[in-house]
VOTISE-217762 format. One record per residue (C-alpha): z, x negated, y. Coordinates in steps of 0.2 Angstrom, whole numbers, padded with zeros to 4 digits, always signed. Last residue first. Layout:
// VOTISE-217762
ZXY...
//
This chain:
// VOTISE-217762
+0456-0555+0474+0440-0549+0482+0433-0538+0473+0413-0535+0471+0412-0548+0458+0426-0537+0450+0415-0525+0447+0417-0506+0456+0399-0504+0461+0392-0488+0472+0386-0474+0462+0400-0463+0463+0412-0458+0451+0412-0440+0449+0426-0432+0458+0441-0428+0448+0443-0409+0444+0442-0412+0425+0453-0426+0423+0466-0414+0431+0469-0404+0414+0479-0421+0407+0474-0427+0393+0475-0419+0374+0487-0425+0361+0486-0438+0349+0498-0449+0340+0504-0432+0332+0522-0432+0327+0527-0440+0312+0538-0426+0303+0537-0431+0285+0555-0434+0284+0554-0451+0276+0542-0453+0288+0552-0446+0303+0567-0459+0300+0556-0471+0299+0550-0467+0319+0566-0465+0323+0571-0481+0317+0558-0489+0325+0562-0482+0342+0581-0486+0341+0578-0504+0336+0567-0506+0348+0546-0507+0348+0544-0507+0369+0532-0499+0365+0526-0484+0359+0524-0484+0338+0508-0479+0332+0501-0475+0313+0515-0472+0302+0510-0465+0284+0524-0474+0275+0511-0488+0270+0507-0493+0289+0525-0497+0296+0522-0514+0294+0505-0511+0303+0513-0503+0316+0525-0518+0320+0510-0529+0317+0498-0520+0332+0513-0520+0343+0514-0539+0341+0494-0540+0345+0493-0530+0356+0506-0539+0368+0501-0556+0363+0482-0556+0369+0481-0552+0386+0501-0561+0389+0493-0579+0384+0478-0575+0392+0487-0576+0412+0488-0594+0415+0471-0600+0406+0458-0600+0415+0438-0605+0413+0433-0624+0416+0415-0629+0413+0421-0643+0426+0406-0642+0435+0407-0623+0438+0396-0610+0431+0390-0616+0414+0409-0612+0406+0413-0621+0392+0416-0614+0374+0433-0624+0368+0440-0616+0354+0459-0618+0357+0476-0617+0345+0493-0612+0348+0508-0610+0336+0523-0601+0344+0540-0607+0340+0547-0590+0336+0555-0578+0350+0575-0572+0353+0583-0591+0355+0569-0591+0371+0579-0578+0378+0572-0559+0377+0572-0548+0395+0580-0533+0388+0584-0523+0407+0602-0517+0404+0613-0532+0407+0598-0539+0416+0601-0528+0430+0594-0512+0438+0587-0504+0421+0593-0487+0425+0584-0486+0440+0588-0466+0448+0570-0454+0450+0582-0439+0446+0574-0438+0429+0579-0453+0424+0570-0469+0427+0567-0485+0414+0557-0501+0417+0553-0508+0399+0555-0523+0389+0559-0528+0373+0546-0528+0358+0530-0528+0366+0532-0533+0383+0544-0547+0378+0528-0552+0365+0516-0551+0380+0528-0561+0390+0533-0574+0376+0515-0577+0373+0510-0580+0392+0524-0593+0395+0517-0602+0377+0499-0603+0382+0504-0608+0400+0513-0622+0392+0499-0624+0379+0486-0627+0394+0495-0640+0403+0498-0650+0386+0481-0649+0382+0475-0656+0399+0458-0654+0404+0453-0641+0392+0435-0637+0394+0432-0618+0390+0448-0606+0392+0448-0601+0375+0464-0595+0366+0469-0597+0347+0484-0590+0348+0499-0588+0331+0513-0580+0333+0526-0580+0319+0542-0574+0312+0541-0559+0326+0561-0548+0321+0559-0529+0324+0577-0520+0319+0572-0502+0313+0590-0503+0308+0587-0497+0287+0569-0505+0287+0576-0521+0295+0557-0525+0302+0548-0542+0299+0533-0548+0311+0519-0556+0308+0506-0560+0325+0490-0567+0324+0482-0568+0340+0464-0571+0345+0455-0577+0362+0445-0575+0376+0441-0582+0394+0429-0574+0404+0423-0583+0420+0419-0576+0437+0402-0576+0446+0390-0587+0456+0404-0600+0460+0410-0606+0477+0415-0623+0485+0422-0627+0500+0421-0649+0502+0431-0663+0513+0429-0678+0513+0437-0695+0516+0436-0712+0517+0442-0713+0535+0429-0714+0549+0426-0725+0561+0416-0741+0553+0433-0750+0553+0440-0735+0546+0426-0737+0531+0431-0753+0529+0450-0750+0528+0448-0736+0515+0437-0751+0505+0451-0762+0504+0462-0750+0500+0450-0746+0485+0449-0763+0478+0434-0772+0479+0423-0777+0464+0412-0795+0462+0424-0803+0450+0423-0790+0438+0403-0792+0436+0395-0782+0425+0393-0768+0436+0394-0771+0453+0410-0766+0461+0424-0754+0465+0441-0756+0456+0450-0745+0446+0454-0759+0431+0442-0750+0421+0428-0754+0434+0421-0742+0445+0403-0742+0448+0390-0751+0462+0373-0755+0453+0365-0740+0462+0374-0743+0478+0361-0760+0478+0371-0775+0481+0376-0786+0496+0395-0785+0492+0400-0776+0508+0386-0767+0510+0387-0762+0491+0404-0756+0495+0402-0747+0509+0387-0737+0499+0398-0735+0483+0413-0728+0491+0401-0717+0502+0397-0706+0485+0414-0709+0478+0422-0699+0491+0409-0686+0489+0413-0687+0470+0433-0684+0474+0428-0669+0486+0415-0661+0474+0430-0665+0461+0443-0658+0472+0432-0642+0475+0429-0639+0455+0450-0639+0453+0450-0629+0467+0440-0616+0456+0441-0619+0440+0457-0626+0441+0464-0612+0451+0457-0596+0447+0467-0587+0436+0468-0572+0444+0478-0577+0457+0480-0594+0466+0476-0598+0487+0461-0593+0495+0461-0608+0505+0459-0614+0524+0464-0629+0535+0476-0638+0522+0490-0644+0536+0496-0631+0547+0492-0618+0535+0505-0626+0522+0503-0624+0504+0497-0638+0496+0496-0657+0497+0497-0668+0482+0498-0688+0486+0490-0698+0472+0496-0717+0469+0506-0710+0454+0492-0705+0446+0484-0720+0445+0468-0722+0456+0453-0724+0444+0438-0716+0457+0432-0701+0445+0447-0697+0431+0462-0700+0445+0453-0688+0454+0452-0674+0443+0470-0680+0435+0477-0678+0452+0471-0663+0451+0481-0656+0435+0496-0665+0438+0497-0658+0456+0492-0640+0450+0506-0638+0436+0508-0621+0435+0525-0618+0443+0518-0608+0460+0506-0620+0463+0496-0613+0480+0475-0614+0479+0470-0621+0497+0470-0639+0491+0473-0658+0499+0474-0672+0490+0479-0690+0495+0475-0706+0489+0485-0724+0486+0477-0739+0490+0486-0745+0503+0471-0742+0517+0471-0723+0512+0459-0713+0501+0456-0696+0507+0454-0679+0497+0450-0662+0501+0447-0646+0492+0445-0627+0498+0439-0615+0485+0428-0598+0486+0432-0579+0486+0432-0567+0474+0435-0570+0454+0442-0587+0445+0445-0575+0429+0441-0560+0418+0447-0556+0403+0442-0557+0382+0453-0548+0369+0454-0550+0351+0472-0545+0343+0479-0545+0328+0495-0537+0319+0502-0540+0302+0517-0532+0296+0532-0534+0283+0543-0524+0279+0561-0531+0274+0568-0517+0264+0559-0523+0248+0551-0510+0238+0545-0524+0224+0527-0517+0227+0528-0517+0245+0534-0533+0246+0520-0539+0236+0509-0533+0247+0514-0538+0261+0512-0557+0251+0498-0553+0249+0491-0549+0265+0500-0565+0272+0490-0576+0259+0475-0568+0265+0479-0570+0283+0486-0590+0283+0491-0589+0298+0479-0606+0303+0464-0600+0295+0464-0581+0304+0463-0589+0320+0452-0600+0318+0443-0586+0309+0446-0575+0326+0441-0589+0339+0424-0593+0329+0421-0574+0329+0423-0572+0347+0410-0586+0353+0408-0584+0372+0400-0587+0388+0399-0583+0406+0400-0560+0403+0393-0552+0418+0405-0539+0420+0396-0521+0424+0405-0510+0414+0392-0508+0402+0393-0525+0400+0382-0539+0405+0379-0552+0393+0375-0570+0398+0375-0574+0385+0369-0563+0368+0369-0580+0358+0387-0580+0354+0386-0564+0347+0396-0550+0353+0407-0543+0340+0405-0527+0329+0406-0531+0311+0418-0545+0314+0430-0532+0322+0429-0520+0308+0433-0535+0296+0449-0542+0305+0455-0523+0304+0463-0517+0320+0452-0508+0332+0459-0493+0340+0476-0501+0345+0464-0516+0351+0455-0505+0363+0470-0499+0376+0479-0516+0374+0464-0526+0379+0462-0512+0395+0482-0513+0399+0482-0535+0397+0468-0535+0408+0473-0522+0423+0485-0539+0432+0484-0552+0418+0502-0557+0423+0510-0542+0434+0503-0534+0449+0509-0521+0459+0518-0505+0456+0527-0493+0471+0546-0490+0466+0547-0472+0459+0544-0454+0468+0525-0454+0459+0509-0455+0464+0495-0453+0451+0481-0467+0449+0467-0455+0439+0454-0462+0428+0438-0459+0419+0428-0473+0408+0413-0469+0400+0403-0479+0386+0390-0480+0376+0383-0494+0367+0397-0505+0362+0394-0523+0354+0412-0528+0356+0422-0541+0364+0429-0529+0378+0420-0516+0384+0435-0511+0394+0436-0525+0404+0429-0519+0419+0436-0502+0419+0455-0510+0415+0448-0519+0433+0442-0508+0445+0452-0492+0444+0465-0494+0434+0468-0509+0445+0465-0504+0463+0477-0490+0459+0490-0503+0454+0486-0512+0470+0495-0502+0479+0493-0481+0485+0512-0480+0488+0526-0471+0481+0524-0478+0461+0504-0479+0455+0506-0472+0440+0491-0477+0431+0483-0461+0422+0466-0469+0411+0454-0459+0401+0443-0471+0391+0429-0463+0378+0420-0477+0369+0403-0477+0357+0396-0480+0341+0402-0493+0333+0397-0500+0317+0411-0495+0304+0399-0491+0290+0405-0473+0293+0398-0473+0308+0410-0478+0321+0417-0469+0339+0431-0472+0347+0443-0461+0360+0456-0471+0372+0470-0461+0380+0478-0471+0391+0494-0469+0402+0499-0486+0413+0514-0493+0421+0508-0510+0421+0518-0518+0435+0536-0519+0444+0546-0527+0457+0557-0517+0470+0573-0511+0458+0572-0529+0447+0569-0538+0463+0583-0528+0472+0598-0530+0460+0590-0550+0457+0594-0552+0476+0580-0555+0489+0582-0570+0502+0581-0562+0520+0580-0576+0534+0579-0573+0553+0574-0589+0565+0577-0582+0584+0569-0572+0597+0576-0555+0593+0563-0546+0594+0551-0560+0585+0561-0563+0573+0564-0545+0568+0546-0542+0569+0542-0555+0555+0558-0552+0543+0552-0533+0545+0534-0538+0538+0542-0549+0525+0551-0535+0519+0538-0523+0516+0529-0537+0507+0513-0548+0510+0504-0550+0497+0501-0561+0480+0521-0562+0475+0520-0551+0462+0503-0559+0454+0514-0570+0441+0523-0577+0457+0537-0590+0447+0548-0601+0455+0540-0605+0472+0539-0621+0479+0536-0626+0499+0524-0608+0505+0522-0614+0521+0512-0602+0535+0509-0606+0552+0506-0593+0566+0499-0596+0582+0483-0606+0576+0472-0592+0581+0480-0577+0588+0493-0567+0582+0492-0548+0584+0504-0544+0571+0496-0533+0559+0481-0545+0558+0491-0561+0560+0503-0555+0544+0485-0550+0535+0477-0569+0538+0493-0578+0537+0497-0570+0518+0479-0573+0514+0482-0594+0518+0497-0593+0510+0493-0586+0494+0505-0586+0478+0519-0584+0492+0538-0587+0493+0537-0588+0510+0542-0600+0525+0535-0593+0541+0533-0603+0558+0527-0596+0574+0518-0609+0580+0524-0614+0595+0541-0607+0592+0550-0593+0581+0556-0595+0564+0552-0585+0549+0562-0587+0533+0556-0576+0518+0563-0575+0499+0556-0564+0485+0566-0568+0469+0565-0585+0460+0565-0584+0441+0552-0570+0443+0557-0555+0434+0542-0544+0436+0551-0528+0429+0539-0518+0417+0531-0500+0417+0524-0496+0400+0507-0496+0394+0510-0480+0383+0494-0476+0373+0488-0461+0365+0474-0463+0353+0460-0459+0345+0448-0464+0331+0432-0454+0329+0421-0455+0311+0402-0449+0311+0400-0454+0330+0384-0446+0339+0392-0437+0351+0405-0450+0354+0397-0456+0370+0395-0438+0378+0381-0438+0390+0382-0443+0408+0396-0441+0421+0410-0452+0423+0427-0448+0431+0434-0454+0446+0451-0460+0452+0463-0463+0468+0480-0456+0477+0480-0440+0464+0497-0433+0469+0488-0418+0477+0484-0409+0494+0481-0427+0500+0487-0423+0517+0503-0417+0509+0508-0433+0501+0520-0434+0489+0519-0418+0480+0530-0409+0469+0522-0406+0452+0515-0387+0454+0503-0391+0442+0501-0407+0432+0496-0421+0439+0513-0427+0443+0519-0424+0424+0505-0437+0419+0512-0450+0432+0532-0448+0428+0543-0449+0440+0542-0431+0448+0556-0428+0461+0560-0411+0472+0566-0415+0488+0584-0421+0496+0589-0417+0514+0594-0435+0517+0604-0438+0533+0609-0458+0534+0626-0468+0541+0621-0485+0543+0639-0495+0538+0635-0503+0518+0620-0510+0530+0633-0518+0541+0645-0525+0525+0627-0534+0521+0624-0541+0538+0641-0547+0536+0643-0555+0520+0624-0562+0524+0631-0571+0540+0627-0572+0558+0620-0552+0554+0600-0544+0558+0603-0527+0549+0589-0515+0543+0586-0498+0543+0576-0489+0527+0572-0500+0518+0567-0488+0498+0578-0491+0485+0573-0475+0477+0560-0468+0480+0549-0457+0493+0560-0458+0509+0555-0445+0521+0546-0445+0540+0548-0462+0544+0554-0476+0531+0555-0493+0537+0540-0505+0533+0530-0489+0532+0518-0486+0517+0500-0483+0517+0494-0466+0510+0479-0460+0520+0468-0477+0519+0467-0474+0499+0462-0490+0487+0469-0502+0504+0469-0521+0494+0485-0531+0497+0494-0515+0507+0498-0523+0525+0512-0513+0527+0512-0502+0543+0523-0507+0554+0533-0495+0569+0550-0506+0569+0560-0501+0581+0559-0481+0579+0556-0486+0561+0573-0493+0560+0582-0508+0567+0602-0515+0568+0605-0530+0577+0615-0545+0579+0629-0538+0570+0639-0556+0570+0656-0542+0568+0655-0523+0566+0650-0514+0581+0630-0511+0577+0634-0506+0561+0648-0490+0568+0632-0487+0581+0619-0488+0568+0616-0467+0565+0600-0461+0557+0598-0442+0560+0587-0435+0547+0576-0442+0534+0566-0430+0522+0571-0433+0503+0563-0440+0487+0568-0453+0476+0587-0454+0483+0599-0468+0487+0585-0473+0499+0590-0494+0505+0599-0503+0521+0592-0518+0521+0601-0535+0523+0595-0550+0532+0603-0564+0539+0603-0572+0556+0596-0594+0555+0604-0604+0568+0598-0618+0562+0584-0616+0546+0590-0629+0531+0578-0624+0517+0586-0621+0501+0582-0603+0501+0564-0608+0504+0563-0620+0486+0565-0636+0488+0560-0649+0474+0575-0663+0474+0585-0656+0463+0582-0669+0448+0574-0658+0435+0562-0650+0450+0558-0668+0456+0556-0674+0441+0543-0661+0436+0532-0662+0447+0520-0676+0439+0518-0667+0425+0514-0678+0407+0498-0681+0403+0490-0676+0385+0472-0679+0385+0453-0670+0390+0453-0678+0404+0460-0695+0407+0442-0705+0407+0441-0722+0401+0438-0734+0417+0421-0735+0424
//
């Protein structure tokens, strides 16, 4: 058996395409004949919809067509339906609900001309009263979104059962800003569906397979009638999970018209239609004075946006589940309300409901101590939570010293210290984090893999890359078990027409997950690779092994082996290809963890926050490929961080986007962060054989806190206790500026009054095992 390949540095196999051009992303496509999108959009965030008049559109030159809801009566097929009374048009009916809303669309020869058409559709608005914020849509007399619902409340509970803090001898609270964030894929949403026998549809989609499943259901096509290819796709990070408003008009458009259509977002749209987080939380802890905790308080407002979405789902189901976190708590209770709001509808962003409820309970917990006294220990797994997760495996404290060794924590202490003593201007602030999440939920994997009569192999998955390195990853799976090099492997993704089924990537699924199904493919494979080749040899299969030169034959004797085209072209004679094909599913989802160590320095006379240093220490069980993981390491750090320090989705009172563009939404450069340092404890999972957990969303769970918990701590000594994020310039210097003034305002202040009327949470299950992601 050759050495194996896991566990080491390997280089991406997609990568030259991608550095070279040749990768093709779906606006690079060449679709004949092709019409061009362009939507006419709500300038308001609230009005009812009078007369809509296309005939000066519909006259303009290579105008194709011009629809609205009258033509296209669609229903958006909502990723996970939290409330079936609020589901949102493709084209708005009735009134428009924020701004940027589609409100007519124009099919066009060109895109100059189907966007000169749009800039033509006359629209009556009557305008309505706008609420943009979620707490201020609970309140009273808050203009309401929905009539049917009575309220702006589109989902939430509270928890009944006896006060968990009643027993607490010190209380820590909280209120906590989870701001709303642009997305920012490098590549914004792009469709291109062409009709024909299939109807084809070229996506920019995390999950293909799910995006044809709901398109076929709102569309009525039957089996085999639509094929979905998802080529690559430059960047998802959970936005590009479902099936858009947009895509559902491409869809009917093309099928009207009976031609190929094409609508490839701009960046104006993405950063107006894309957004996530977006929650309120006001955390309450209790400790004895020993700092042994003795209970958790959670009330939760998620701003939903327009629409019931998955952010509801979110609050809801997931910052519940992880809310425990890493800590030995024995009461808890968790009550949250998802508010309608007139502002663009939020979905899922990296870490998707993880990164809100680790952010939610590390601002209450911040000395490296008090955690220690209160972690779960690693012989409490399987732990289920009060939550209901059912915790895989763990060891937080080994993360946290590792953690605390490598930044140099004492030494960091002192040296704030010091500082402090001199009166230096430069503050200095250490922040840390601890979190745990949740991964490789719902349903299972599809993996397949065929040896051909050159040698060379071919994999097939159902998960969908979208710049995670899948194809290296895989490959490496197989290359490990049967010795084929990696550049003889073929990676297959993507494309309905050709991978049969899959559940495609969210969640941080993949390796674990497909990775596990291309193994039990790979070992199948193996499995009759050994039976043809004992035939063939006259040995006993048991003797049968693959030799380090990747050759097949009985061990101890290299000149008795059979190379593997050899053996693909014995196992055609015998009429079937060396092949196989496996579904695999696993009997719960993993739970990755992780500490970060952020320092910061703050410009005590601008407020200016500059992060010297970031330091992760993230486990995601076995590593298969340590450069694989410290790239996803590095993408999640710089998110959480950017989430942290610089960005934030901004409104004004009229429900206008101020922060349309990059020139005003602060997306940092990579000239703007540290060099991170990144470390991994490796605890493997016991419920898939590659003990695999993910990776591709922890990164941004623990970075966020952590740099937030630094820029406070910095502050610390001038009486400061919370800073919202994004920590600016401006907002640190305000805050300074009310230290030295003595005039820190309260970090608490009372929920919402609507808490109280929310129904109490029923007894049915709301864990992510029950979820399908």
């Amino acid at each position: 058996m050759p050495g194996s390949v896991l566990g080491n540095t390997v280089r991406r196999v997609e990568d030259p395409g991608l550095l070279v051009g040749r990768s093709q992303f779906v606006d690079d496509l060449p679709i004949d004949g092709a019409l061009h999108l362009a939507f006419t959009r709500s300038p308001y965030a609230h009005a009812r919809l009078g007369a809509i008049d296309t005939s000066d559109a519909e006259a303009m030159p290579g105008v194709a067509g011009v629809f609205t809801h009258a033509d296209i009566d669609v229903v958006v097929p909502a990723l996970m339906v939290v409330n079936p009374q609020v589901r949102r048009p493709a084209l708005a009916t009735g009134k428009v609900r924020f701004v940027g809303e589609p409100v007519a669309v124009v099919a066009a020869e060109t895109q100059r001309q189907a966007v000169d058409a749009a800039a033509a559709v006359m629209v009556d608005y009557d305008p309505l009263p706008v609420v943009v914020d979620p707490e201020a849509a609970l309140a009273p007399g808050a203009p309401i979104q929905f009539d049917e619902l009575g309220s702006n409340v589109i989902a939430g509970f509270r928890e009944d059962g006896s006060d968990p803090l009643a027993d607490a001898e010190v209380v820590v609270r909280g209120r906590f800003d989870n701001q709303r964030i642009a997305v920012v894929p490098m590549e914004p949403n792009v469709i291109a569906a062409v009709p024909g026998d299939p109807f084809t549809v070229y996506v920019a989609t995390q999950m293909p397979h799910g995006w044809a499943r709901v398109a076929s259901e709102v569309f009525g096509f039957g089996q085999g009638d639509l094929r979905v290819v998802a080529p690559f796709v430059g960047g998802g990070f959970g936005a590009k999970a479902g099936v858009a408003a947009e895509h559902a008009v491409v869809i009917a458009v093309a099928r009207m018209l009976g031609r190929p259509v094409k609508w490839a977002e701009t960046r104006s749209e993405n950063m107006v239609a894309m957004h996530g987080r977006a929650q309120v939380q006001y955390p309450e802890l209790g400790l004895r004075r020993d700092g042994t905790i003795t209970g958790l308080r959670c009330r939760v407002v998620a701003d939903t946006g327009a629409y019931a979405g998955i952010n509801a789902m979110l609050a809801t189901v997931m910052t519940r589940m992880m809310a425990q976190g890493v800590y030995r708590i024995p009461k808890l209770t968790y009550d949250v309300a998802a508010a309608a709001t007139n502002t663009t509808p939020v979905g899922a962003f990296r870490g998707a409901g993880r990164p809100e409820a680790a952010a939610m309970l590390d601002r209450v917990i911040d000395p490296v101590e008090l955690r220690r006294r209160n972690f779960l220990g690693p012989d409490q797994f399987p732990y289920k939570t009060l939550t209901g997760a059912t915790y895989d495996c763990g060891d937080y404290q080994a993360a946290l010293d590792e953690a605390v060794r490598l930044a140099g924590y004492d030494d960091l202490r002192k040296e704030q210290a010091q500082r402090r003593r001199d009166g230096d201007p430069r503050l200095l602030g250490i922040g840390v984090a601890v979190y745990v999440e949740v991964t490789g939920a719902g349903s299972g994997e599809f993996g397949a893999l065929e040896v051909h009569d050159d040698g060379t192999a071919t994999i097939r998955v159902g998960t969908s890359s979208h710049g995670q390195g899948h194809a290296t990853a895989f490959s490496m799976i197989v290359s490990d078990r049967l010795g084929i090099p990696l550049d003889a492997i073929r990676f297959v993704q993507s494309d309905t027409a050709v991978v049969p089924r899959g559940s495609g990537t969210g969640g941080s699924r993949s390796l674990q997950m497909g990775g596990s199904a291309v193994l039990a493919a790979t070992e199948s494979v193996l499995t009759r690779a050994r039976t043809l080749a004992a035939s063939l040899l006259e040995a006993d299969p048991a003797d049968i092994v693959v030799g380090d030169d990747g050759r097949v034959g009985v061990a101890g004797v290299p000149s008795s082996a059979l190379s593997w085209g050899e053996l693909a072209r014995a196992a055609i004679d015998e009429g079937e290809p060396l092949s196989a094909e496996e579904d695999i599913t696993q009997a719960g989802p993993t739970f990755p963890f992780g500490a970060h160590i952020a320092v910061v320095e703050i410009d005590s006379e601008t407020g200016k926050v500059s992060l010297l240093r970031h330091v992760a220490v993230d486990d995601c069980g076995r590593v298969l490929n340590p450069l694989l993981v410290t790239g996803q390491q590095h993408g999640g750090m710089a998110s959480g961080a950017a989430q942290a320090l610089y960005e934030g989705y901004v409104y004004d009172d009229a429900g206008n986007p101020l922060t349309t563009t990059l020139a005003e939404y602060a997306m940092p450069a990579a000239s703007e962060l540290p060099s991170f340092e990144t470390a991994n404890t490796e605890t493997p999972s016991p419920l898939n054989p590659l003990g695999a957990k993910g990776i591709g969303e922890s990164g941004s769970i623990g970075s966020t806190p952590a740099v937030q918990n630094a820029v406070v701590d910095a502050l610390s000594h001038l009486g400061v206790r919370h800073v919202d994020m994004p920590c600016t310039p401006e907002r640190v210097w305000r805050v300074l500026d009310a230290a030295r003034a003595g005039t820190l305002p309260p970090v608490w202040r009372e929920p919402p009054a609507a808490f109280a009327d929310l129904p109490v949470r029923p007894g049915a299950a709301t864990t992510v095992e029950d979820v399908d992601l």
